[in-house]
N, C-alpha and C positions, 0 to 999 in steps of 0.2 A: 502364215503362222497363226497359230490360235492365243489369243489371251489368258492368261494364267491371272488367279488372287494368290499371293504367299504372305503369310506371314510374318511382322517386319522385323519378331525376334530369331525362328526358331526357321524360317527360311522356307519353311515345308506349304507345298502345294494345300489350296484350301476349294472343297468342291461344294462352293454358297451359290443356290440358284437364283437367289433372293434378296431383297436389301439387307442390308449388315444391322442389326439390332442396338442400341445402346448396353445393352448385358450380353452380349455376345460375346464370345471366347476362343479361342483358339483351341482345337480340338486336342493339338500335342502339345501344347508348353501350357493351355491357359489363360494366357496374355488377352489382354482385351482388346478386340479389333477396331472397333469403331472408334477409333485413335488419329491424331494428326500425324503419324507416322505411317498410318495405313491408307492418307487421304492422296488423292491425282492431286492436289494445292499443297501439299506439304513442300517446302523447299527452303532449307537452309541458308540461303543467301538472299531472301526476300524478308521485308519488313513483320515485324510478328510472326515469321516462317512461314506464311502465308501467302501464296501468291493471290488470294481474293480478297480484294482493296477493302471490304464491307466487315468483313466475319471480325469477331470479338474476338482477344485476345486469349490463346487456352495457355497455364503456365505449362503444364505437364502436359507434353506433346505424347505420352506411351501411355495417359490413361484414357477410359472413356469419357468423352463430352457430346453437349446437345450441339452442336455448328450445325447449322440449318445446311452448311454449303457440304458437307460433309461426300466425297464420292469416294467408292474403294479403288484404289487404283491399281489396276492391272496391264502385266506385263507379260510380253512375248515369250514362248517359250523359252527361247534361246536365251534369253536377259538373266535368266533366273543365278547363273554364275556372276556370282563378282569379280573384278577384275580384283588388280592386286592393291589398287588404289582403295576402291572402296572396301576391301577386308581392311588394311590398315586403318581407317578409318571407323571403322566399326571396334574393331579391338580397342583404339583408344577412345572411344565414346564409352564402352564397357569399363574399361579401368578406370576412367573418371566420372561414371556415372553415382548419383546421389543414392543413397541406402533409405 
């Protein structure tokens, strides 16, 4: 299976040969990629959401920052559907997301 980059808001395949820029953007939503939500370390149930014991704290995991440790992480083709757990999940992260 080949590795896919998506998107962490707008879901959509992303064809980056390259390393991910700090002003980088999301070609269909926007959204800035080089984000803790776009990172292989992102994880919600790790300390500072971070699974890299070192990296400094980012408050805003959807904007762009400098994390040295920063990797884009990609995901198998197949992965690219949500299950029903992580839509739920996503929906209520959007409804109680900060404006």
């Amino acid at each position: 299976m080949t590795s896919v980059k998506t998107c962490h808001v707008c879901k959509k395949e992303l064809s980056i040969g390259r390393s991910v820029g700090r002003k980088d953007t999301c070609p269909s939503c926007g959204t800035d990629l080089r984000c803790c939500l776009n990172c292989t370390f992102f994880d919600p149930a790790a300390s500072k959401q971070c699974r890299e014991p070192v990296a400094d704290l980012v408050k805003d995991k959807s904007k762009s920052n400098f994390c040295e440790f920063f990797t884009f992480s990609e995901r198998t083709a197949s992965s690219r559907t949500q299950t029903a757990s992580d839509q739920a999940r996503t929906m209520l992260d959007d409804l109680f997301k900060k404006k």
